[in-house]
N, C-alpha and C positions, 0 to 999 in steps of 0.2 A: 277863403275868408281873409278881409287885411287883419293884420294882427299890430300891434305895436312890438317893442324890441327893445328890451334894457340887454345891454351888454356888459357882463363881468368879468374883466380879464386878470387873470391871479398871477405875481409873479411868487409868490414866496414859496418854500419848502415846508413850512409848515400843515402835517396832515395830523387829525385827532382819530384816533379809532372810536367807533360809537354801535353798538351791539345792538342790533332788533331782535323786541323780545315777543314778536305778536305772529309767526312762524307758529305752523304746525310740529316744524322736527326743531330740534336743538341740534350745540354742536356735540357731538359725541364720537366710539368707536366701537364696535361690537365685542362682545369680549372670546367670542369663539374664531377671531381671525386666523385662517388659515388651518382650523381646526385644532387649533391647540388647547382647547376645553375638553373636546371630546375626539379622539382621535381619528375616528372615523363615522360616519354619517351612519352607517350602519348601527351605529352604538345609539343613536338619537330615537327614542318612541315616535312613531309617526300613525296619526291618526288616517285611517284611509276611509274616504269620501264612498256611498256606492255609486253603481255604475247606473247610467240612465241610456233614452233611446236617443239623443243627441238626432236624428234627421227626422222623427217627430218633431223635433220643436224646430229645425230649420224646416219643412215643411208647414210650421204651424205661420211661421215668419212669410214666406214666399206668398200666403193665400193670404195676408193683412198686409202683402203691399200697397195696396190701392186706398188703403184708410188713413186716412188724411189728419185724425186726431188721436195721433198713436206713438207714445217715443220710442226709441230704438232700444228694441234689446237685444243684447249683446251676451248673457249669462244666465244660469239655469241657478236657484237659488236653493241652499240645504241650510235648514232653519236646525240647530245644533247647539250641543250645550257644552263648551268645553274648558274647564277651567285650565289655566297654564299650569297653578300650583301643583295642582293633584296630578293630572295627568303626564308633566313633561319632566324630564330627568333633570334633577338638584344637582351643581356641584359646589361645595363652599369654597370660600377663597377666605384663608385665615386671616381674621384681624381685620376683615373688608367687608366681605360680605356673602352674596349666596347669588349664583345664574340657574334659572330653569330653562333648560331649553324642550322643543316640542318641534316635530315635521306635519306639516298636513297634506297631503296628497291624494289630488283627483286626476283620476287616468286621463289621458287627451287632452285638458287643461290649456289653453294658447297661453292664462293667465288665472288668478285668482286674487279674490280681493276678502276681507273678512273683516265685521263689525263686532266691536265688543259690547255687547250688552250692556256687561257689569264693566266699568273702567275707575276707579279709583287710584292712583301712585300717591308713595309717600314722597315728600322732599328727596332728592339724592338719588331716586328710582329712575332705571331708563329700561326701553322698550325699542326693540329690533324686529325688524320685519323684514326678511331678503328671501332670495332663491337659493339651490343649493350652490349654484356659482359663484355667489356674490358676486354678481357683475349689476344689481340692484337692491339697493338696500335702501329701507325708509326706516328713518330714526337719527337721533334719540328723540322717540314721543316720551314724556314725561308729566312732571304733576302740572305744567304749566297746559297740558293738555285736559285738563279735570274738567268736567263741568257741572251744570246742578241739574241736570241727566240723566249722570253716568255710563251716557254712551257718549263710543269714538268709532265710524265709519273711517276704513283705510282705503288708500287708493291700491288699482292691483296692480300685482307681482309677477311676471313675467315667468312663465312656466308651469309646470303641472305637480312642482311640490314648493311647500315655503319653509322657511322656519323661523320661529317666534321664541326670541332669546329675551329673557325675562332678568334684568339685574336688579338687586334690592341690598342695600347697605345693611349694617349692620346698626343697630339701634336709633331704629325708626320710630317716629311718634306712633305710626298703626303700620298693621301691615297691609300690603297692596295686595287690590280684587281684581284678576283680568281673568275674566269668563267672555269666550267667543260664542255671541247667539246665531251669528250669520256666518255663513262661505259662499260665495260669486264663482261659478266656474265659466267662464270665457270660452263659448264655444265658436267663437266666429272670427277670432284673430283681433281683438281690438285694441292691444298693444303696435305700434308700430314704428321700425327701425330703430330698433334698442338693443343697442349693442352687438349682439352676433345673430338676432333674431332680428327677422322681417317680417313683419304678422300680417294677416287680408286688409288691417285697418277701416275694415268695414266697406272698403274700397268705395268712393263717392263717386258720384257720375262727375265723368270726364270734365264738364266744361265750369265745373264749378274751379275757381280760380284764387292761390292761395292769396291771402292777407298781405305778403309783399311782393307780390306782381304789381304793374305799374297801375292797374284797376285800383287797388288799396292805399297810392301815394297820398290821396287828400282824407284818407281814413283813418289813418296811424294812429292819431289822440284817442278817436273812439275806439278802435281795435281793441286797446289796452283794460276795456271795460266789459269785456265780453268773457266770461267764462264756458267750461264745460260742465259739466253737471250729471253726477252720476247717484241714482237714486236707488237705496235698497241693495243696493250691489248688484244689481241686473239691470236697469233700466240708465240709458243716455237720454239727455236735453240738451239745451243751454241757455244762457243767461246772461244778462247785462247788470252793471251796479248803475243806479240812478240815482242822481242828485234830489234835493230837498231844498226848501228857501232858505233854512239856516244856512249853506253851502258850510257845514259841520264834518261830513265826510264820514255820517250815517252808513253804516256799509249793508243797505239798500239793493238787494238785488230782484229784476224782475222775471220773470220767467211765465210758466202756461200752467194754468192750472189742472190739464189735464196730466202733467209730471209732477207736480208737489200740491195738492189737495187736503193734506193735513199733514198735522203736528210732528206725527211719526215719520212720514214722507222727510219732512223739513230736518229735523233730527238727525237725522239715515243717510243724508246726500253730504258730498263729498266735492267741494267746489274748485275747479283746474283754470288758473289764470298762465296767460301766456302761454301755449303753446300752439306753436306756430313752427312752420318751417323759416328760417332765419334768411334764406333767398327762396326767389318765385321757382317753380319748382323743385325745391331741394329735397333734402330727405331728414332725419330722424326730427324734434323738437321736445325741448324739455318737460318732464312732468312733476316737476320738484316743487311747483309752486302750487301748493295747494291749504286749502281750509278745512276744517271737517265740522256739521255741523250748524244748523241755522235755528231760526226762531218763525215759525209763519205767521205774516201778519195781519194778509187781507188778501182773499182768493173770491172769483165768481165767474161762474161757468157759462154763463151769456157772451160775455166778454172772452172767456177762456184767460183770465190773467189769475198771476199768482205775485204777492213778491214778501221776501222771507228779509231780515236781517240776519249778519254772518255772527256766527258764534266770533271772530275777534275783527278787527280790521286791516284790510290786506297791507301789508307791509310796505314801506317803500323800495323795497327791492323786487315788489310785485309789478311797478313803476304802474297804481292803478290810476286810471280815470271814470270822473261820476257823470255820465250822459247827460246832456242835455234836454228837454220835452216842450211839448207841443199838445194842450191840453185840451183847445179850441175844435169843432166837428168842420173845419175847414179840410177841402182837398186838398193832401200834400203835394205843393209842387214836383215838378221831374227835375232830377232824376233821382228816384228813391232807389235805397240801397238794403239788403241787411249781410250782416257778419257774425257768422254760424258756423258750427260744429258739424257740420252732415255727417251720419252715421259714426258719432264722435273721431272724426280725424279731428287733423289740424284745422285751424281757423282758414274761413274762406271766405270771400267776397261775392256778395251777386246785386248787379245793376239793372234798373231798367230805367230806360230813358224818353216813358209815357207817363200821363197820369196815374195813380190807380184809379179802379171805381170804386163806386160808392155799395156797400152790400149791408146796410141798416148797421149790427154791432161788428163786421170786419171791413177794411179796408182789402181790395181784388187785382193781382199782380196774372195777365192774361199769358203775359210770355218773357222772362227776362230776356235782356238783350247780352247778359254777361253773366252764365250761373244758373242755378236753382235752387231750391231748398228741397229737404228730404227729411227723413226721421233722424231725430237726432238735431235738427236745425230747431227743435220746436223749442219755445219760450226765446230767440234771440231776436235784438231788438232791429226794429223794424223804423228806416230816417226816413225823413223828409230830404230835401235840397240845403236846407240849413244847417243840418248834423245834427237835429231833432228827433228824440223817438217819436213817434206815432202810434206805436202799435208793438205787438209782438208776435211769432211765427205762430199761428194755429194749427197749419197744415198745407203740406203742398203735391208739387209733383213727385212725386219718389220713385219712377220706373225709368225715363228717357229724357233726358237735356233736349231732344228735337221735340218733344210733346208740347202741344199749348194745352198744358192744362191749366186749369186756375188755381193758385195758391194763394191764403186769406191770412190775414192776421188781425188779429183781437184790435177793436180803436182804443187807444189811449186815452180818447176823450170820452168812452162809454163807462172805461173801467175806472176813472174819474171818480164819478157819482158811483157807479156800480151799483147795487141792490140799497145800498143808500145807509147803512150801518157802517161803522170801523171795521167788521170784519172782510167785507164785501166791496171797499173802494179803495182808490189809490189817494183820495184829497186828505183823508187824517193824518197820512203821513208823511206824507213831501207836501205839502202846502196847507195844514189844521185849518186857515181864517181863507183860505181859497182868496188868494192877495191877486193873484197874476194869472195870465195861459201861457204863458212862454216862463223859461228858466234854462239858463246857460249852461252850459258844461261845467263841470269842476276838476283843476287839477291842482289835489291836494296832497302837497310833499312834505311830511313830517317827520320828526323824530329822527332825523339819520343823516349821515354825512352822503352829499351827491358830487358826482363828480360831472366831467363833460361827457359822461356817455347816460347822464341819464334826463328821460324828457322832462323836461319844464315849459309846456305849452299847453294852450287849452283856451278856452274862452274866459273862463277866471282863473287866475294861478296861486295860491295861497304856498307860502314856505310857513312852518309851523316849527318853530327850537332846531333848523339848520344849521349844520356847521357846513363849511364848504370846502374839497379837498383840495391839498396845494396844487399850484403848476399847472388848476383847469382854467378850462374855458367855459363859463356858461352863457349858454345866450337864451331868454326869456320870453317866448314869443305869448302875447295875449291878445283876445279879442277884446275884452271887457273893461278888466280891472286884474289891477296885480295888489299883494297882500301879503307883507310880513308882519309875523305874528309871534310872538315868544325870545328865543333868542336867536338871532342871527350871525354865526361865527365867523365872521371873515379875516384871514389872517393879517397881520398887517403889513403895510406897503402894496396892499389893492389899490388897484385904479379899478373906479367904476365910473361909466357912463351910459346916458339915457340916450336913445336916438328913438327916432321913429322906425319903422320897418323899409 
């Protein structure tokens, strides 16, 4: 793509600190570090999981390899009722306030994950979730996590026991509800390279190729827009966020409808931006960046599309971008791409450098020439030559990278119109008056101070109440159009100028 190029060179020392508040965790500290709440782990109730037939259901796995409309699962699910209050050990802290702590523990566990049913916090409440190592810990979830709900899906915990450290201040407007309706136990490894743990990560076929290998150099912008997607606590997808004509920064995500089908699905899932191996075949990638929580807004099963709005919008530390589309029933030129989670690892890249065909409501990828798609790939979006979606993953090959089998993804331009209601198409909501077939990428940078490490490129680039940190470099690459909006801080004695690319 040519791009145009404002360049902003900062000399000053001038940096403004500026807090995001649209994070799932806060910043906080647990208060049983190093066990000094409770002296021993032993001392801590711990709720124990029963046992199941764990090669029953990899067995059940291995004979649905070949089905092509199927997300990955990864966890055996125990529907449960456990309130923290009641069941987990109180200690008061005078003058402060009161911690419950609770252990839950499933034997063989790679990992576990646990949805709260009931989630209400007061102001000043915070919410801990680790291992007994603490070498992973998520939190402080808090009231800023509340929703009109009441449920909060967590991402998992690395090991086969957790603990749930519950802190609540001392005169509170109400008191806090955390009742656990769900536990995820992970029997397949799909944590990977975390810390002192190396899990099976679902292990993907070989030729599938990560997101910064040299394959994914002209994919970067779009990479950024690709989640992972974990439904109910057992089930992996993925999913892309997609622009609208407002280019508003809607946080629009598309996905398969055969992984989020309804309300509760949408509610349930847990959405993972960024993670990626940081070089082409490296190892661990961060899982810190997550949402919990969506809203469904238009799903149909012809199509196989689904796409939900996030319960908040991803943050600019999430450094998101909103895809670009391609609404027209034309054949996407070669060479089409898509960027997928297979068997929920790390993001990965697959190219093919033919047409597809034409198969009525999917678009037919015969043989990639760089990659494949697999379970777990399902709902990721699906380019054109342009950096346009098209489509998204229905179902592919999931057995051998040398197979030509055919892998299909839903048309873009069917799930458009779709069954022809709001609930059933993609035009009420990215495009209401159906103005255009094409719509550009969006990268929209708000609310937060950026430095030179973070991207500002895209086919439109909107800065929205930016401050800019001292002593960087930014350089603004656009296809389109560039867009400030709000306030824009730049310290003073900036030099700035405009060049072409």
């Amino acid at each position: 793509m040519e791009r145009n190029l404002i360049y902003i060179l900062l000399f000053s020392l001038l940096s403004l600190p500026f807090q995001i508040s649209a994070q799932i965790t806060q910043l906080g500290e647990i208060r049983n570090k190093d066990n000094v709440i409770t002296r021993d782990y032993r001392e801590i109730p711990t709720i124990h999981l029963p046992t199941f037939d764990i090669e029953q259901l990899r067995a059940e796995d291995k004979s649905s390899e070949d089905e092509k409309r199927r997300p990955f699962r990864f966890a055996k699910g125990f529907d449960v009722s456990i309130d923290i209050k009641k069941k987990g050990i109180r200690e008061q802290i005078p003058n402060y306030g009161s911690v419950w702590i609770l252990g839950i523990r499933s034997a063989e566990a790679f990992s576990l994950n646990v949805i709260f049913g009931t989630y209400e916090l007061p102001p000043g409440a915070e919410l801990f979730i680790y291992n007994k190592k603490q070498s992973q810990i998520v939190g402080a979830l808090t009231s800023r996590n509340n929703s009109d709900a009441k449920v909060l899906p967590v991402q998992p915990i690395v090991g086969d026991e957790i603990i749930v450290e519950y802190f609540e201040p001392s005169h509170v407007p109400f008191e806090g509800k955390l009742i656990i309706s769900r536990v995820g136990h992970d029997y397949v490894g799909f944590l990977c390279d975390f810390g002192d743990y190396i899990g099976y990560c679902g292990t993907p076929q070989t030729c599938n190729r990560d997101i910064s290998c040299s394959e994914g150099d002209d994919w970067q912008d779009e990479s950024h827009s690709v989640c992972r997607i974990i439904i109910d606590g057992i089930y992996c997808c993925s999913g892309s966020l997609i622009n609208n004509v407002d280019n508003d920064g809607t946080a629009y995500v598309l996905t398969a409808d055969h992984c989020i089908n309804s309300s509760y699905e949408a509610t349930n899932s847990v959405f993972l931006f960024g993670y990626r191996h940081s070089t082409c075949g490296g190892t661990g990638g961060s899982t810190s960046n997550t949402i919990s929580g969506a809203t469904l807004r238009g799903n149909w099963d012809d199509s196989d599309f689904a796409l939900v709005e996030l319960s908040s919008v991803p943050p600019a530390n999430f450094h998101p971008y909103w895809n670009g589309w391609d609404n027209s029933s034309d054949t996407p030129a070669e060479p089409v791409v898509c960027v997928h989670h297979p068997v929920g690892d790390v993001k990965k890249i697959s190219v093919d450098d033919s047409d597809p065909s034409d198969n009525g409501d999917f678009w037919e990828v015969t043989d990639w020439n760089v990659g494949t798609v697999e379970h777990g790939s399902s709902g990721a979006p699906f380019y054109d030559s342009d950096h346009r979606v098209v489509g998204q993953v229905h179902g592919g090959n999931n057995i051998f990278c040398s197979s030509n089998e055919t892998s299909e993804y839903g048309k873009f331009s069917v799930s458009w119109d779709g069954n022809g209601t709001n609930a059933t198409r993609l035009q009420n909501w990215l495009d209401p008056a159906n103005t255009t077939t094409e719509l550009s990428g969006l990268r929209l940078v708000q609310n937060s101070t950026i430095d030179s490490n973070t991207p500002v490129t895209g086919d439109i680039v909107v800065f929205d109440d930016i401050t800019v940190s001292a002593s960087a470099a930014i350089g603004v690459e656009f296809e389109e159009r560039f867009e400030a909006t709000g306030t824009l801080n730049v310290p003073v004695g900036t030099t700035l100028s405009i060049e072409p690319e």
